[in-house]
Backbone as a printed PyTorch tensor [residue, N CA C, xyz], in Angstrom:
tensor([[[ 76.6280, 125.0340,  97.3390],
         [ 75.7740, 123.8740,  97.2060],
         [ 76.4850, 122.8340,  96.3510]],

        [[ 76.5140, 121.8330,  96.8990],
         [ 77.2190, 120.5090,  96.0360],
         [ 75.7470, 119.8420,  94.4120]],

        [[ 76.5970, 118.8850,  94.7520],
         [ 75.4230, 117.7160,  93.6920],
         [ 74.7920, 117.2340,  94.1580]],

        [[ 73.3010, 117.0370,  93.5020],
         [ 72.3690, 116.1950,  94.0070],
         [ 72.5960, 115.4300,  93.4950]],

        [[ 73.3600, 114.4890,  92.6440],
         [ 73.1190, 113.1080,  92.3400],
         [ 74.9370, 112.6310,  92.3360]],

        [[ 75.4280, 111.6810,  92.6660],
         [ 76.5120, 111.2530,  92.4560],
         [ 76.4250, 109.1950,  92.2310]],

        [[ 76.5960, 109.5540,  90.3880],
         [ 77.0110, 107.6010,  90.2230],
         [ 78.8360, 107.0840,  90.3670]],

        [[ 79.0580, 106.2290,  90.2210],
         [ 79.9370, 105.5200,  90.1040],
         [ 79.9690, 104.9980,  88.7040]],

        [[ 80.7110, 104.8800,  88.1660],
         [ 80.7340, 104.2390,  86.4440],
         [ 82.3960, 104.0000,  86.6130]],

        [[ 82.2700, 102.6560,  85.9350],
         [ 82.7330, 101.5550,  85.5460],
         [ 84.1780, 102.4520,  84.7370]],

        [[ 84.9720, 102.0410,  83.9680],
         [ 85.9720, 102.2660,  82.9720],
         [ 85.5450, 102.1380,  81.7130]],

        [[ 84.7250, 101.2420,  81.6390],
         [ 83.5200, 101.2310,  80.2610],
         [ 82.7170, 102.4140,  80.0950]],

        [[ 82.0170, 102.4790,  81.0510],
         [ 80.7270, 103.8150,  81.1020],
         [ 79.6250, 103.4110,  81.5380]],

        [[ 79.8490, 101.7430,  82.5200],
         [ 78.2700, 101.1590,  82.7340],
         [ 78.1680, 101.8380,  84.2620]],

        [[ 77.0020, 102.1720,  84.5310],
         [ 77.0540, 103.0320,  85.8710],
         [ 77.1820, 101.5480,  86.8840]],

        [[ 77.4340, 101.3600,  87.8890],
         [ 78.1790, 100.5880,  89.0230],
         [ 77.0000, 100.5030,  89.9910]],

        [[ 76.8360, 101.8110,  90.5650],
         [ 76.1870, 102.1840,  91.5000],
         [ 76.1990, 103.4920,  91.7690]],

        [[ 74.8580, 103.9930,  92.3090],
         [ 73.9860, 105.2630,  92.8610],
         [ 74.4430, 105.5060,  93.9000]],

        [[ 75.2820, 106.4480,  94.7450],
         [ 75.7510, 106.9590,  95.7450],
         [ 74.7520, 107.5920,  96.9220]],

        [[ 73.9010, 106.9780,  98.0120],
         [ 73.3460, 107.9170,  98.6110],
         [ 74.2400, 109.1720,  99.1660]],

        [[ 72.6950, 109.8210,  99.3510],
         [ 73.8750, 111.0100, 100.0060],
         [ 74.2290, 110.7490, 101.8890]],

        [[ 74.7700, 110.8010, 101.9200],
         [ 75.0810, 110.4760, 103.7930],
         [ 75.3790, 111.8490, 104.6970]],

        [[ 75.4500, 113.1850, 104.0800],
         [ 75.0790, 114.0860, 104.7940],
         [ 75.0580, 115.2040, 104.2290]],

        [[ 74.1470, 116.2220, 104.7650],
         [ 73.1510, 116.9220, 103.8300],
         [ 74.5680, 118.3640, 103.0310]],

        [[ 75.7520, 118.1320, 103.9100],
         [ 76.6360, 119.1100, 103.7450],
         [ 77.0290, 118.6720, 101.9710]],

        [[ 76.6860, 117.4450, 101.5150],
         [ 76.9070, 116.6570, 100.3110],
         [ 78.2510, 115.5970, 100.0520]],

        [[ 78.1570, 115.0640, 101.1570],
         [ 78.9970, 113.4660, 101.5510],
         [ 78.0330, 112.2860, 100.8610]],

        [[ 78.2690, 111.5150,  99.7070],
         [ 78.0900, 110.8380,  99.3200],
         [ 78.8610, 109.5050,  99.5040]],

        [[ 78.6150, 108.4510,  99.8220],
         [ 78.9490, 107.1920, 100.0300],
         [ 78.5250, 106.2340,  99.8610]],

        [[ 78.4480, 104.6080,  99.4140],
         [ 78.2680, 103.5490,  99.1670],
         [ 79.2350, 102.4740,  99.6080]],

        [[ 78.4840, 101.1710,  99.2450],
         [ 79.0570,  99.8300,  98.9510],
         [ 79.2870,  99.4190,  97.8710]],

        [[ 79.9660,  98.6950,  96.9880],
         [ 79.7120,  97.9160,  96.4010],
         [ 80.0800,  96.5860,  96.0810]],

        [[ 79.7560,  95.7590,  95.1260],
         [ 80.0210,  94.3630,  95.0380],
         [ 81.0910,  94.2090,  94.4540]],

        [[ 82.0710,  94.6750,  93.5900],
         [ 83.0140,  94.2760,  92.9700],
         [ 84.5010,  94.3430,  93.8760]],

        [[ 85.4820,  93.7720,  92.4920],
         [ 86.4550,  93.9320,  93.2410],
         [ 87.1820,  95.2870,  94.0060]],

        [[ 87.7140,  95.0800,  95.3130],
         [ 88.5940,  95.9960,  95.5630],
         [ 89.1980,  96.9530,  94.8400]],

        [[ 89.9600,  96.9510,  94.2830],
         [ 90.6850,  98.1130,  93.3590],
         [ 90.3650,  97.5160,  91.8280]],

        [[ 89.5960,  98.7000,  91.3140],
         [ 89.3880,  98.6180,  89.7180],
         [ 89.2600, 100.2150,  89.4750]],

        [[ 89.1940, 100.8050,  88.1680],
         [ 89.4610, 102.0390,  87.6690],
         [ 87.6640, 102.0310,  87.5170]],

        [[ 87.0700, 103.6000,  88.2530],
         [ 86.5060, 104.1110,  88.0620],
         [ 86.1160, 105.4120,  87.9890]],

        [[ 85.7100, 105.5880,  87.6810],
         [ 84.8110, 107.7740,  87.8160],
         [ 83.5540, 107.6330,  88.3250]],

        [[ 83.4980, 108.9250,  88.9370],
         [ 82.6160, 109.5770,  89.4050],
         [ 81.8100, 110.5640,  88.9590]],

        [[ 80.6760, 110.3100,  88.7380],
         [ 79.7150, 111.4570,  87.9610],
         [ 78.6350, 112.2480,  88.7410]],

        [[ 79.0620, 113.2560,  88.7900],
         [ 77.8100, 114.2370,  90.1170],
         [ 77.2080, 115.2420,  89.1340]],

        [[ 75.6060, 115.5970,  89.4010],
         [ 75.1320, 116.1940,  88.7830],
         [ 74.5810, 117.2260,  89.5420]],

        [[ 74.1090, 118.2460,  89.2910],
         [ 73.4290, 119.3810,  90.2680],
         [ 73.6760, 120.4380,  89.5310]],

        [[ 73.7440, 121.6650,  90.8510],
         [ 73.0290, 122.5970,  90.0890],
         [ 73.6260, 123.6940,  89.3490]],

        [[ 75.4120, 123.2070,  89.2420],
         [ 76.4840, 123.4710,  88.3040],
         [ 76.3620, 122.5220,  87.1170]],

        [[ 75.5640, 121.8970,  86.7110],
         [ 75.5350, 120.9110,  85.6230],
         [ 76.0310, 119.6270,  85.9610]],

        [[ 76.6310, 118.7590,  84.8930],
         [ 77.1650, 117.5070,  85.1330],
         [ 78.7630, 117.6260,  84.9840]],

        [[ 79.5770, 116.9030,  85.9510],
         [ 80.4890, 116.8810,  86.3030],
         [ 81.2720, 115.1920,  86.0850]],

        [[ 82.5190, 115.1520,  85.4650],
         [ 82.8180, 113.5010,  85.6500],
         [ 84.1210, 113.7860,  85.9700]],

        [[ 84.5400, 112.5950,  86.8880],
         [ 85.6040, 112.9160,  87.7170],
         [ 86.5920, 111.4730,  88.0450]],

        [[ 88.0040, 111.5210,  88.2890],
         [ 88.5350, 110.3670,  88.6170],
         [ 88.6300, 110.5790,  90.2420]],

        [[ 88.0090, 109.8910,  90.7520],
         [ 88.2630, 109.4230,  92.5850],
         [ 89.7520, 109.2870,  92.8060]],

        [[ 90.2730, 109.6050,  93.7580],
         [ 91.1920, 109.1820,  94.4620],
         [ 91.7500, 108.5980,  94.6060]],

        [[ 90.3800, 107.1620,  95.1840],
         [ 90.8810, 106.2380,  95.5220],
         [ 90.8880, 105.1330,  94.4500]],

        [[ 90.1340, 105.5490,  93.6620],
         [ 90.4330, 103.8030,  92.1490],
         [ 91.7330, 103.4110,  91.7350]],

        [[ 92.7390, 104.6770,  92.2370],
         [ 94.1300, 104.5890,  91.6280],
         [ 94.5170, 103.3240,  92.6570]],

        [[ 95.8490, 102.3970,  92.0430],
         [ 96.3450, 101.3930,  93.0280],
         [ 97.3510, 102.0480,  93.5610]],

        [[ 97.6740, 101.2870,  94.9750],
         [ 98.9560, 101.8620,  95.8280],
         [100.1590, 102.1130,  94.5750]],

        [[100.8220, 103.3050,  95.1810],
         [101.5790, 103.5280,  94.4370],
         [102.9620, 103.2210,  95.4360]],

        [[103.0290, 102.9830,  96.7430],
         [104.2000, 102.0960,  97.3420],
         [104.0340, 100.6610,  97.1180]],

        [[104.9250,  99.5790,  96.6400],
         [104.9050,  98.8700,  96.8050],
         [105.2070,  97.8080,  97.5270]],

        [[105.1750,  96.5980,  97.7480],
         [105.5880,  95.7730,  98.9120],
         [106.6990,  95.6500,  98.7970]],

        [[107.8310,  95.7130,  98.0590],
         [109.2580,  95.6140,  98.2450],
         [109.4990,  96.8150,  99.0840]],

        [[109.2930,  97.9690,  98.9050],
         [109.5470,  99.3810,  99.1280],
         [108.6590,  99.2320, 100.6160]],

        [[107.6800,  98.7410, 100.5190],
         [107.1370,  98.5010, 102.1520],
         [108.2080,  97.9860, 103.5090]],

        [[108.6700,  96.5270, 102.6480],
         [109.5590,  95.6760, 103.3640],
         [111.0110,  96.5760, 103.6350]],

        [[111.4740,  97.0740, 102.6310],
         [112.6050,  97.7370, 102.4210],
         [112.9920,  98.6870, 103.4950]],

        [[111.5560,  99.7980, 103.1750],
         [111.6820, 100.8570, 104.3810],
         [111.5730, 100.8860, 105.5350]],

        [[110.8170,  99.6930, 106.5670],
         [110.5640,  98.9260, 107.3490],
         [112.1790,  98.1210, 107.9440]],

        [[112.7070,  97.7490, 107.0150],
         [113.5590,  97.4540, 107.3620],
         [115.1090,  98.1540, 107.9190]],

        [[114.8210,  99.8040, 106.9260],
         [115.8810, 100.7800, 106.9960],
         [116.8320, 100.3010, 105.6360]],

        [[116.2300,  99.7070, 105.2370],
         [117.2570,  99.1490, 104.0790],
         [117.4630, 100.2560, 102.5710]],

        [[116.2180, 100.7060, 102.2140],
         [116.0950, 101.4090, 100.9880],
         [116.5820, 102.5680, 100.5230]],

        [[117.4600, 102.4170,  99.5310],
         [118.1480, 102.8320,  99.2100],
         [118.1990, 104.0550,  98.2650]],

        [[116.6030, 104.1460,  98.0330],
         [116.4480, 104.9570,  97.0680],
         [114.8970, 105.7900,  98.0590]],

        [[114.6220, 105.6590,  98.5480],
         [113.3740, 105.8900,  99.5190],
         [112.6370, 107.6850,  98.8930]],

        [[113.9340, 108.0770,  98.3010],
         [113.2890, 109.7110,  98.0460],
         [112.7790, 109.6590,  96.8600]],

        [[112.6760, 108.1430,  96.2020],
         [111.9240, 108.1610,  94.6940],
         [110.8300, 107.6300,  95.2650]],

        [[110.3530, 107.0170,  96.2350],
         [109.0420, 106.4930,  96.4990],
         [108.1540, 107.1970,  97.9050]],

        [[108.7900, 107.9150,  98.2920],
         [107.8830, 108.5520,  99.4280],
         [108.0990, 110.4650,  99.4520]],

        [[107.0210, 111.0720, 100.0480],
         [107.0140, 112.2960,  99.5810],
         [105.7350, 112.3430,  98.5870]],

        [[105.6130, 113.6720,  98.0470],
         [104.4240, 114.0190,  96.6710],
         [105.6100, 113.9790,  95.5280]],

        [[105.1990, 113.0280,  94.4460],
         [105.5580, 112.8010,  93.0360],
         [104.6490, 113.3290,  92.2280]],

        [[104.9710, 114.1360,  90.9020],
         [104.1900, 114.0730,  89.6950],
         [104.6260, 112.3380,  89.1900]],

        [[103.0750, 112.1570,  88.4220],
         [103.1620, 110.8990,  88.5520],
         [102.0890, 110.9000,  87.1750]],

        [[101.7840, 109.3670,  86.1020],
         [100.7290, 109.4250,  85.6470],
         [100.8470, 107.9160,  85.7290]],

        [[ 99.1770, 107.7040,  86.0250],
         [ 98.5220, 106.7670,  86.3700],
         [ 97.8120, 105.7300,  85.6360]],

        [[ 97.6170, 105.2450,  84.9330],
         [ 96.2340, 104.7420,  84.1430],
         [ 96.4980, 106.3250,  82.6260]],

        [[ 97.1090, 106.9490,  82.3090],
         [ 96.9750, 107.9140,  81.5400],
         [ 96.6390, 109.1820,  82.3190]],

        [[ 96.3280, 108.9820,  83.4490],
         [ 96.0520, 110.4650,  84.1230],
         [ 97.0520, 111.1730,  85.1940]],

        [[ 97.3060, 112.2080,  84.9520],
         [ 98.5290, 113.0670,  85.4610],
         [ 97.5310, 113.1340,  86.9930]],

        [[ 98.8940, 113.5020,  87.7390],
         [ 98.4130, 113.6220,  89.0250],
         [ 99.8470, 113.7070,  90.0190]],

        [[ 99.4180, 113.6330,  91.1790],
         [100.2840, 113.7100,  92.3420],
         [100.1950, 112.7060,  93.5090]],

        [[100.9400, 112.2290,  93.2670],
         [101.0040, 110.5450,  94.6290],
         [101.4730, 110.9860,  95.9850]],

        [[101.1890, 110.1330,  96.7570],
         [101.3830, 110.3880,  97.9650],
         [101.4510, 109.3470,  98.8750]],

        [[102.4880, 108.5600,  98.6550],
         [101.8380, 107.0190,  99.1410],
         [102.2210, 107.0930, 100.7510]],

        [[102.2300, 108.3170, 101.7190],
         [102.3620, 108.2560, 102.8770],
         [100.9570, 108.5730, 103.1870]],

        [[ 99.9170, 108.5870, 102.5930],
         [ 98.9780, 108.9200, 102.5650],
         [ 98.7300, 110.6540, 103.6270]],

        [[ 99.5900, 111.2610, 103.5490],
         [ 99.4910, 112.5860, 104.0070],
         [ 98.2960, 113.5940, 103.0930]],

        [[ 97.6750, 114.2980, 104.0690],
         [ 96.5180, 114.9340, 103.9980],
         [ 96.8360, 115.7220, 102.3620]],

        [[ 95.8460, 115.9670, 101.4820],
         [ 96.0670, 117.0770, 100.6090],
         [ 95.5010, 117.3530, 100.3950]],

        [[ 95.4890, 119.1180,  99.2490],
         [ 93.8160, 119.7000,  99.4350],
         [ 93.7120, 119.1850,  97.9650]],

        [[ 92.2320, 118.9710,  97.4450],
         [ 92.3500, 118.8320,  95.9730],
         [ 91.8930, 119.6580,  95.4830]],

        [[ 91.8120, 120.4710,  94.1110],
         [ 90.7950, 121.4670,  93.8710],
         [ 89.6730, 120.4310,  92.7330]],

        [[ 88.7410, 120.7550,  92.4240],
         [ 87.6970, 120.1370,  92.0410],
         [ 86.8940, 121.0410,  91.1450]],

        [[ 86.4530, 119.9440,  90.2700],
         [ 85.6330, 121.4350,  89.6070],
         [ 84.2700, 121.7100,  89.9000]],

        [[ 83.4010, 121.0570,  91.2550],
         [ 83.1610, 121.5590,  91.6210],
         [ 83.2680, 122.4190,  92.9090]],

        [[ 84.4040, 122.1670,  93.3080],
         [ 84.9560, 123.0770,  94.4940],
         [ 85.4780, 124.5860,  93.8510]],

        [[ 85.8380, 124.6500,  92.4350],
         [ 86.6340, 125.7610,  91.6700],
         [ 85.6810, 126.8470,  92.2930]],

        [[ 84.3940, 127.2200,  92.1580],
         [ 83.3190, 127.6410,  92.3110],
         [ 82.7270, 127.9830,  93.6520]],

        [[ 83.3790, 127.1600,  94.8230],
         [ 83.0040, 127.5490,  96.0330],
         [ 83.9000, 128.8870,  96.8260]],

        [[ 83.4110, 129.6180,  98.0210],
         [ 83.7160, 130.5920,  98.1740],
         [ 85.4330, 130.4500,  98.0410]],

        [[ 86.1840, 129.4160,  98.8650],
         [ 88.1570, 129.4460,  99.4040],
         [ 88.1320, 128.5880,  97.8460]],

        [[ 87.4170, 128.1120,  97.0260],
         [ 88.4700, 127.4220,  95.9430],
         [ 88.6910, 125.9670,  96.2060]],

        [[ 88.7240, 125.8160,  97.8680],
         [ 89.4320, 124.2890,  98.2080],
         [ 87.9460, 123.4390,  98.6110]],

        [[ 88.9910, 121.8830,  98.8400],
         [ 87.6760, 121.4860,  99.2620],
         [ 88.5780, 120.5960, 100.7200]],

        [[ 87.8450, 119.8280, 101.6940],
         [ 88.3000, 119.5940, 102.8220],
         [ 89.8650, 118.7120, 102.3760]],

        [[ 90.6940, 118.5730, 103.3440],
         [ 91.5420, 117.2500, 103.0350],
         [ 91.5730, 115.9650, 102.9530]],

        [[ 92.0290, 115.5880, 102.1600],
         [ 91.7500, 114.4790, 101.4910],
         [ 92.9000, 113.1610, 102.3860]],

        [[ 92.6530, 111.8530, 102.7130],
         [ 94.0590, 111.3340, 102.7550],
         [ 93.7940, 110.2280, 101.1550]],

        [[ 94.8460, 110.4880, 100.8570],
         [ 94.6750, 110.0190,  98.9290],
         [ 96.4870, 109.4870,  99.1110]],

        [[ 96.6430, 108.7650,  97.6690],
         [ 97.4460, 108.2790,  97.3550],
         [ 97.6600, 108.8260,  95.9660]],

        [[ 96.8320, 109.0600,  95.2760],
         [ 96.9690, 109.7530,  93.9200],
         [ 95.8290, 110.6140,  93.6730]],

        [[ 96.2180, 112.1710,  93.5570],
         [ 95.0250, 113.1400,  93.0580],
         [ 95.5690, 113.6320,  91.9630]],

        [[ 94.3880, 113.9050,  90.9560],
         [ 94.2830, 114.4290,  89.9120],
         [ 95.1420, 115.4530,  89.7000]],

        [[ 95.6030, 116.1330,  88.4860],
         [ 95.8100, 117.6540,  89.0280],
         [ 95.1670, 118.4180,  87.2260]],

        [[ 94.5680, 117.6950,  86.7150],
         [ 94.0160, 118.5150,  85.4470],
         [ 92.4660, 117.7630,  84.9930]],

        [[ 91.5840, 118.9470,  84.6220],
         [ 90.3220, 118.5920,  84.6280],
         [ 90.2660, 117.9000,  83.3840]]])
């Protein structure tokens, strides 16, 4: 069983927005008004307690547009420092990049707890790797 409640909060701690749930398996999703890429967490509550978490996706691309143009072009010269899985830290948080956006599993703490450990694949650019 997942969370019954999942917010969005800010980098401050102001909650953002209330996540409905969008399917009963516990897929939570929204809109919201702000900008595109800003640093947030995720807070799910249920019936493992409360949980706070960095998303996936708040992290910014970790390829950049030179390295876009570059590789595109066949030009880059260094291509095995920017594509592939990197240990990486982000904003202060350790993790693993992936800027080919190739599938990965994440573990979660609330997935730690489910029967396999994992949770579905993800396509991410930067996942966590410490709670």
């Amino acid at each position: 069983m997942g969370p019954a409640r999942v917010v969005l909060r800010c980098a401050g701690g102001a909650v953002v927005a209330e996540l409905p749930r969008a399917h009963a398996a516990g897929l939570f999703a929204g809109a919201i008004a702000e900008p595109p890429i800003f640093r947030y967490r995720l807070r799910a509550e249920g019936d493992r307690g409360l949980v706070e978490f960095d998303d996936i996706y708040s992290f910014p691309p970790v390829l950049g547009d030179l390295d876009a143009h570059l590789l595109a072009e066949g030009r880059h010269l260094e291509a095995y420092k920017v594509m592939g899985a990197h240990c990486r830290k982000i904003d202060g948080v350790d993790g693993i990049s992936s800027p080919c956006g190739r599938p990965m599993r994440v573990v979660s703490a609330w997935s730690a707890n489910s029967t396999n450990g994992m949770v579905g694949a993800a396509q991410c650019e930067f996942a966590r790797t410490s709670a």
